[in-house]
N, C-alpha and C positions, 0 to 999 in steps of 0.2 A: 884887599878887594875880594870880596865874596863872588859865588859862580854867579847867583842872580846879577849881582851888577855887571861882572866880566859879560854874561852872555847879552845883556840889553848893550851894555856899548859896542861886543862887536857886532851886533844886529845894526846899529845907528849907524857904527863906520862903512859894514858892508853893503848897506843901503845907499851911500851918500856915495860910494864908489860906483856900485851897478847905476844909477843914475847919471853918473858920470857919459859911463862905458857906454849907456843905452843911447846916449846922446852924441857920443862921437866917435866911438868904434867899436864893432861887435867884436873884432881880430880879440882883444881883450882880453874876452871872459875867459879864455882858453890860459889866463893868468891865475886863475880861483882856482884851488888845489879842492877837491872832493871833501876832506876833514872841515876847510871854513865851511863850506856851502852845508856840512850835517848839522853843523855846532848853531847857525846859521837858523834853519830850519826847527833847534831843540827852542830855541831862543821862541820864533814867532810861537811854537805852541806855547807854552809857558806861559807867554802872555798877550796868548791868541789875539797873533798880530795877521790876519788869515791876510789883509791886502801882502805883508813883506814875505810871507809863504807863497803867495802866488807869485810874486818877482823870483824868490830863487830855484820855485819849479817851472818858471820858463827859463830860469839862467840852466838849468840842468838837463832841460829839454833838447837846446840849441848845443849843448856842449856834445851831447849822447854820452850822458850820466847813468842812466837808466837802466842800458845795455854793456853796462862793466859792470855791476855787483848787484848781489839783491839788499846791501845797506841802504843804498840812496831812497828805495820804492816803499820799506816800512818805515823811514822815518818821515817820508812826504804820508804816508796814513794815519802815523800818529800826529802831524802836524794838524792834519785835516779833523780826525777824527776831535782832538782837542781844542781845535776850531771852533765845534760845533757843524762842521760841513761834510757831515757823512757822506753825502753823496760823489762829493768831489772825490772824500777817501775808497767809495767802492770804482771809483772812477778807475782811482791809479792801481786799486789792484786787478781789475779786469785788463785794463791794458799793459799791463807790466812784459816785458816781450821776455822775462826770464823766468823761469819757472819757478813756482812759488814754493818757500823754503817753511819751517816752522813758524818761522820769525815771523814772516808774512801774514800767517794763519793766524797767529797772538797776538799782532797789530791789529787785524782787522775784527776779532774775537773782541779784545778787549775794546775799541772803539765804537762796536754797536750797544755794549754792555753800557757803557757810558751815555751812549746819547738816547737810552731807554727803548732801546731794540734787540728784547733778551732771543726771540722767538728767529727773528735772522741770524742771532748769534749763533743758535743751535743749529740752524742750516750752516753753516759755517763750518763748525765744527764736526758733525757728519760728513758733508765733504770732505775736511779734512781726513777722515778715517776713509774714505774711497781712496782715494787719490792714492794711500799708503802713507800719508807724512803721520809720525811717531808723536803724541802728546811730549810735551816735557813739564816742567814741572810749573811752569807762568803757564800753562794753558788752562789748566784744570782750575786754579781760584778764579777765572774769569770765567771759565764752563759752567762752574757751582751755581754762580750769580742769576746762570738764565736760564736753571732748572727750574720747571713750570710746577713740581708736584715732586712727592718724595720719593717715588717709583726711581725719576730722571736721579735724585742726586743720589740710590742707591748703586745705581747700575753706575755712576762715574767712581762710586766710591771703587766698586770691585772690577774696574780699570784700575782704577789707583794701585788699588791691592797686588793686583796682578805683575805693573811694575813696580814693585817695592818700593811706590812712592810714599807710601802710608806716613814715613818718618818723620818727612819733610814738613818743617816747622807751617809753611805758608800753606799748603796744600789743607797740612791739619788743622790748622788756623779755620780755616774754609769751609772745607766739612763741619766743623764745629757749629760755625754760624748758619750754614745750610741746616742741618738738622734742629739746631734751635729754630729757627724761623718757623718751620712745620710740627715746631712742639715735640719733636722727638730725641726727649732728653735722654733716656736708656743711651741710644745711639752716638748721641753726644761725648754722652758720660766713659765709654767705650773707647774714643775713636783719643778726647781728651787722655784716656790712663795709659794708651799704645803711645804714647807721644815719650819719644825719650827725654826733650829737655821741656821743661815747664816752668823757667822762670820769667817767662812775657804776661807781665800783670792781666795784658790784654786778655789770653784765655781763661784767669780767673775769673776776670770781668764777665765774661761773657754766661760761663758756667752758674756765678752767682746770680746775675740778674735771669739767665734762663730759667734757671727752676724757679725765680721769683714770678716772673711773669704766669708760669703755668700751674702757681697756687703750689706750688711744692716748696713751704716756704721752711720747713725742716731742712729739707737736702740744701737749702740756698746755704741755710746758716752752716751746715756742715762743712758745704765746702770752702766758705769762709774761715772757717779754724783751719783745715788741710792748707790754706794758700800760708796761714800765718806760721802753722808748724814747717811749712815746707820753706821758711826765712824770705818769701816773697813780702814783699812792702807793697800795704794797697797804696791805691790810689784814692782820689774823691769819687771815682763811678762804680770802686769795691765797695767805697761808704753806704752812697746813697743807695746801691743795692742790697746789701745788709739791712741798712734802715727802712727800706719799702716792703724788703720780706716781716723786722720785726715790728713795724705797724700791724700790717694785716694778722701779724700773727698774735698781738695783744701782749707782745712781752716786755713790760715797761722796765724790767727788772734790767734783763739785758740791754734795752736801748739806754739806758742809762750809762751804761759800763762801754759802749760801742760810744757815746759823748765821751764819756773821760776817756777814753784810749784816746780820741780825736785830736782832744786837750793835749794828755800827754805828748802824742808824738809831734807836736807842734805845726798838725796840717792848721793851712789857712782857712777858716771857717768860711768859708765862700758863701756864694749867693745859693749855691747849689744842695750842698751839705745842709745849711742852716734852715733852706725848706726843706729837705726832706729829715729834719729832727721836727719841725714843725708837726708835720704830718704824722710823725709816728709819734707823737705826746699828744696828737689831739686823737688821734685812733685810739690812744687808751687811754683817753679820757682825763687826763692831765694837762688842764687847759691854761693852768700857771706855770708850769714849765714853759707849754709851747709858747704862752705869750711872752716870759721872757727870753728865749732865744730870740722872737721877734723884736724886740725891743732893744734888742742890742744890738741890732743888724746895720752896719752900719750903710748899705745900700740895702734898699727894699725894691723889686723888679714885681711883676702883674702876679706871678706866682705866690709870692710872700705874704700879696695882699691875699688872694684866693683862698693860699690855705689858711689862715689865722682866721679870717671869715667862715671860712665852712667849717673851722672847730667849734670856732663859738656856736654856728648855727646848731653844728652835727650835737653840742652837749646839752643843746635849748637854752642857751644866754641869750634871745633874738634881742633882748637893746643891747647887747654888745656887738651882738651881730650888725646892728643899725647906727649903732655910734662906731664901729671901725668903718664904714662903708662911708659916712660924713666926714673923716678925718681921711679914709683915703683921697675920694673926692680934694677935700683942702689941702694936700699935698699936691698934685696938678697930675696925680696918674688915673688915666682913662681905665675905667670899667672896661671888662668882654662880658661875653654874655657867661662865663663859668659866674660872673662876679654877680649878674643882675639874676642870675635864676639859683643864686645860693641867697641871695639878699630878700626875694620875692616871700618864700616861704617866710622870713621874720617877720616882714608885714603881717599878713595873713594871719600868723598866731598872735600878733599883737592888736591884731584891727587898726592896722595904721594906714589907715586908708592916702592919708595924704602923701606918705612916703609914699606908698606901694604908686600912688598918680606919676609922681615925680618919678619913677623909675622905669614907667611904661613911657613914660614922653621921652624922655633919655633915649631910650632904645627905637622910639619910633624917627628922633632926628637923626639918632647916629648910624641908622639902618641896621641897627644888628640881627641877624640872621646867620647861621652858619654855611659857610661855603662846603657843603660836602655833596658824593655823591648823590647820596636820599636825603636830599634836600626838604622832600614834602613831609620826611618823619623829622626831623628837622623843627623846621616851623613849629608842627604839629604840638611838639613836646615842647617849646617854647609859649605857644601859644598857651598850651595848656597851665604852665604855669601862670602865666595873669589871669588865665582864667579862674585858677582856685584862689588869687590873691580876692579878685572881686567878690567872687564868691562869700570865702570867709569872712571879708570886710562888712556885709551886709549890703552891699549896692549890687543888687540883681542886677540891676537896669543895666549898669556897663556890660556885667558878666553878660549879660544877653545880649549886647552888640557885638561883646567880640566872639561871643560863639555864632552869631548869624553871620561874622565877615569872616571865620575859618574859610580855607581854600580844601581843608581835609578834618574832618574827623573822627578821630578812632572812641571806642570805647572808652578809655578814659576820661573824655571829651564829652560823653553824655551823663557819665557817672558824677562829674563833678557838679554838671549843673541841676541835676537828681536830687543829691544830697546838697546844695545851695540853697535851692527851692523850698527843702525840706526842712531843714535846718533852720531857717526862717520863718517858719509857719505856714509857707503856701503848699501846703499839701495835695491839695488837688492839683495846681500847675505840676508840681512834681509827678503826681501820677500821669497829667496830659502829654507829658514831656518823654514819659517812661512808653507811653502808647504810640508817640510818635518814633521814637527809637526802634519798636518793632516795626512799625510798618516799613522805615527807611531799610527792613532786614537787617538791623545789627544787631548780634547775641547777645544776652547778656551774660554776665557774670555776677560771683559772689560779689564783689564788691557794690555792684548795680542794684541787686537786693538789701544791702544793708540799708545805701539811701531810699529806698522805696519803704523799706518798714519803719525806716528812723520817720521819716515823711509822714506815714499813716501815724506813729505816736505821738508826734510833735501835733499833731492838726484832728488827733480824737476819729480818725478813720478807722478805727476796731475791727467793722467787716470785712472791708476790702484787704486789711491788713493778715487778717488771717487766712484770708483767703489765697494770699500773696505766698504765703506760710505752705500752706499745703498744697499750691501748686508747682511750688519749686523744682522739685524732683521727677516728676514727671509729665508736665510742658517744655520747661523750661532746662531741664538735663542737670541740675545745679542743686547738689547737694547740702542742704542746710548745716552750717557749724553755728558753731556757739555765740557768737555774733548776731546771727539771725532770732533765735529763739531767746536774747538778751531783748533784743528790740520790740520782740512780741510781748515777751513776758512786761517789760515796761511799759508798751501801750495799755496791754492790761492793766497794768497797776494805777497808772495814771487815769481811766476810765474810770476807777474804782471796782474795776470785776476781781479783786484781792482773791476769792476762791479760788476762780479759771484760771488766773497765773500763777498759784499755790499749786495746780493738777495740771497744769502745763510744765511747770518745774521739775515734778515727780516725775512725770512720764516722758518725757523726753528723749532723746536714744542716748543723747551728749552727756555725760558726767558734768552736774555745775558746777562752775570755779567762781572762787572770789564774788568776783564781778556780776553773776550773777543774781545771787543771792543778796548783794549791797543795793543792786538796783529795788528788788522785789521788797527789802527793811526799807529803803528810801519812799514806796509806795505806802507801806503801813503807817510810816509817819507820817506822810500826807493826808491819810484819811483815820490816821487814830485811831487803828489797830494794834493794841498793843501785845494780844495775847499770839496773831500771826508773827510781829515783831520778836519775838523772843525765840522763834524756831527760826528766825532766818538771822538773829544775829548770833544764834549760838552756832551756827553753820558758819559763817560767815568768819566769827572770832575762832574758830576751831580752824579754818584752813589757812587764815590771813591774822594771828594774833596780832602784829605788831603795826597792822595798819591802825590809824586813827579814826577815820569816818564813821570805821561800822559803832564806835563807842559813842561819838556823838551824836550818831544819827539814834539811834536806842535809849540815848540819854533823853533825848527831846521829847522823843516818846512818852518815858517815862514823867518828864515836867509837866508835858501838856495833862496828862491825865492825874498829874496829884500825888504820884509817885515818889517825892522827892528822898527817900529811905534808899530805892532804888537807885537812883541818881549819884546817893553818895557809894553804891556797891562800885557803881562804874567806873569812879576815878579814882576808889583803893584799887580798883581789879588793872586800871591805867599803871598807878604807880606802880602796882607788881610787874605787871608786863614792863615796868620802864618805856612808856607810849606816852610820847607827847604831842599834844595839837599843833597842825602844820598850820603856823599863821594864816589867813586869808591876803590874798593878794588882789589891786585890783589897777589899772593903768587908764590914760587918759592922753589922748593926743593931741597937742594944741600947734601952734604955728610955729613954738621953738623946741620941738619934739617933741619924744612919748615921754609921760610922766609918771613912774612907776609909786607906788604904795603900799605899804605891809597895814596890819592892822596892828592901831594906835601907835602909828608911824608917827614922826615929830621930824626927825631930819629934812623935810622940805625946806629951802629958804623961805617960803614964804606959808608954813604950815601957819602962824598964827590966823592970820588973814581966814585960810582955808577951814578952820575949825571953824572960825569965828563963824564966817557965812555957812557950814553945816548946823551950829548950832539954832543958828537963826532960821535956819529951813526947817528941822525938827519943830522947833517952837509953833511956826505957821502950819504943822502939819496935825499938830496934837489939839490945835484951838479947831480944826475939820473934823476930830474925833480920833482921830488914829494913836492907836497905843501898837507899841512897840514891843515886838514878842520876847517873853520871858525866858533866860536859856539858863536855866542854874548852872551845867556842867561850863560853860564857857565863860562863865559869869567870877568861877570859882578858879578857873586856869589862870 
């Protein structure tokens, strides 16, 4: 018979006796020996039985239990306190008619600690230090708990120090997690090497995931070797702390070898472990790994989904993102919102507008919202995300209802439907939009400018556009990067004012990268320019050889104008560099998903069909006059 069960039957017997006795003679109780009535009392807390607690603190009342020893009075506080009936427990230490001993002080310390009342604990415990009663060594892990700030748990340490408690496994235990709590590992790291014995996993545990958490993910892994040299055997929370350090920290190499130890020593691949191998194969970008750890899982919990989901999203797989999120669904585990505002973004880049529907209705039956304090930031950043799903899907209209029914919005919240508006073509709404944001007195920011100028190029606003350009800095406080003067430079290009963003390029304070430069050859191609075209893709192919574009975009050039001697320099000068054409991709969303495409794709089941009706649309479109532009270099790929 284990004590659990010993202490509930003799709880059951001593109940069914006091019952008895209440009912036929009090002479009785004076039968119960002080040891049943504690053992009695360990019982109700245990299994916070507070009605048979209060039977044996009136049987102790009527006997004058109370006024023989100070045992009876803390263990009616720990009775209480683990009740849940604090009050009852400050009850019996205020009236205890015996003076109150340590014991007393660490019943009732450790029972406000418990029912989430650190700040009376500390009144407590002051008093305790008036009165002259001596800490011992169960005070101080409970004191630690309801230190407000690191000042309180410094001044307990050098108590501690003082009485050479420092040693004491539980004490340093304490301190340990006190100082991690407030981030201050030095002190930790200190208090952990004063410690004579160190084989309680627990303070590796804690050492590891401490620096882990405070981005010291070197010191985590170090101290992870020290537990292993020091013949300590992790456990699974030494694992997953290892593994969330070598996530963040990108070292595939290692989390590999932290899998095979795991193998090796024959730990159970938990629910626990297996997400967080998860996570550290999709952090470095190793999304076949992580999926098959997942796939062998032989239970999968709301985590397993989350992280497999947000690797695929974090590597941009978003239909894998969108076919694990339909397969989780067909399994019967409920979404949270880490699940619909990781799933939201793969709409959005896919233009899956139907999905992204179905996912805001989801959320609006199942009321998800996050229960936290800052609730309204909260919403906000949820909101925000269907808001850019709408956005990007091309349905202003929603996006504009849900930005009219926000309760809050922040910056982000006008920058998305800035660049929506823009991106779309309604340029002027975009800027109406941008005007109303001032007046409501919200700042903006760089990000707020880029949709304003993408807006002006998208929609051939030139002037306003540059004028946006050169007020940046000072109206508006917001120093132009290379973002900004990309978006100018392309408006220009797309005007066709090729000069002005030729002497916008030059002169600019920003050094052009890549991107620049490909936008302004992309302009020359559209207006067949081919002699500007050659100084921005020799810039271009000098900073960025191995991209593709700047070679096709220059090649075009060269076709269109008759060049074709040209054309073949390009794709010897390809072969050299070893640069090959990134297929074209293009997708489609019908009612039984998104339906992806490469160019002269065939794998669809039903590709024959789909050509067939391409072919035939060509045909109807060449009998209206339309000829289909001639690309030699891609023609030749």
């Amino acid at each position: 018979m284990n004590q659990r069960t010993f202490l509930m039957k003799s709880l059951s017997i001593f109940k069914s006796q006091c019952q008895y006795l209440i009912n036929f003679s009090s002479i009785a109780y004076k039968n119960f020996d002080l040891k049943t009535l504690i053992v009695s009392l360990q019982s109700c807390a245990n299994n916070k039985d507070l009605i048979g607690g209060k039977q044996t603190h009136c049987h102790m009342l009527r006997r004058g239990d109370l006024n023989l020893s100070p045992m009876p009075t803390t263990s009616l506080i720990n009775m209480y306190s683990k009740c849940n009936s604090i009050s009852n427990a400050l009850s019996v230490f205020y009236t205890s008619p015996l003076d109150h001993n340590v014991f007393a002080y660490n019943a009732i310390i450790a029972g406000l600690i418990a029912n989430d009342l650190p700040k009376r604990a500390l009144e407590f415990y002051f008093q305790m230090r008036v009165v002259g009663i001596m800490p011992d060594k169960f005070t101080f892990p409970c004191v630690l708990k309801a230190c407000r700030n690191e000042l309180d748990v410094k001044k307990i340490h050098g108590l501690v120090f003082k009485l050479g408690l420092e040693v004491d496994l539980f004490i340093g235990s304490a301190l340990l997690h006190s100082y991690l709590t407030y981030r201050m590992v030095d002190f930790a790291l200190d208090v952990f090497e004063d410690l004579p014995e160190r084989k309680d996993v627990v303070l590796w545990n804690a050492m590891i995931n401490g620096y882990a958490q405070t981005g010291e993910f070197g010191s985590s892994l170090m101290v992870f070797r020290w537990m292993i040299e020091d013949g300590v055997v992790p456990n699974k929370f030494s694992i997953t702390g290892v593994l969330s350090a070598l996530a963040n920290y990108g070292e595939f190499y290692n989390g590999k070898v932290i899998h095979g130890f795991v193998i090796k020593m024959g730990f159970d691949l938990g629910v626990a472990i297996s997400n967080a191998l998860i996570d550290m194969y999709g952090k470095c970008s190793c999304i076949a790994d992580a999926f098959e750890v997942f796939e062998t899982m032989d239970d999968k919990d709301i985590f397993s989904w989350n992280s497999i989901i947000c690797v695929h999203e974090q590597c941009g797989d978003h239909e894998g993102t969108l076919r694990l999120f339909k397969r989780m669904l067909s399994t019967g585990v409920r979404p949270d919102l880490v699940t619909v505002t990781t799933t939201l973004p793969a709409c959005a880049h896919l233009a899956a507008l139907r999905h992204g529907r179905e996912i805001h209705a989801y959320m609006i039956v199942n009321g998800l919202r996050k229960d936290a304090a800052d609730k309204e930031y909260d919403d906000t950043y949820i909101d925000n995300a269907i808001l850019d799903m709408y956005a990007k899907c091309g349905s202003m209209r929603e996006a504009q209802l849900i930005f009219d029914m926000m309760n809050f919005k922040d910056v982000a919240s006008w920058n998305i439907m800035i660049k929506g508006y823009g991106m779309h073509g309604f340029g002027v709404k975009a800027l109406e939009l941008f005007s109303t944001m001032r007046k409501a007195e919200w700042r903006p920011d760089d990000v707020t400018f880029v949709g304003v100028l993408s807006a002006c190029s998208h929609s051939g606003l030139v002037k306003q556009g540059r004028e946006f350009l050169a007020q940046m800095q000072p109206k508006y406080g917001v120093v132009p990067s290379i973002e900004h003067y990309t978006s100018v430079i392309d408006m220009l290009g797309r005007a066709g004012q090729l000069e002005a963003a030729y002497e916008l390029l030059l002169t600019m304070p920003i050094k052009a990268n890549s991107v620049v430069w490909r936008a302004f050859l992309a302009a020359c191609r559209l207006h067949g320019n081919s002699d500007l075209a050659e100084v921005a893709a020799k810039q271009v192919l000098d900073i960025e050889p191995e991209h593709c574009g700047s070679y096709v975009i220059l090649s075009n050039v060269y076709g269109q104008t008759g060049r074709y001697e040209e054309v073949l320099e390009i794709r010897d000068a390809m072969k050299l560099q070893n640069v090959r054409k990134t297929p074209g991709c293009s997708w489609i969303e019908l009612h039984n998903g998104v339906h992806v495409f490469i160019t002269a794709d065939k794998s669809h089941p039903e590709g024959s069909l789909i050509y067939a009706g391409l072919n035939s649309l060509t045909a109807r479109l060449r009998e209206h006059g339309y000829t289909p532009e001639s690309d030699a270099l891609e023609s030749s790929l």
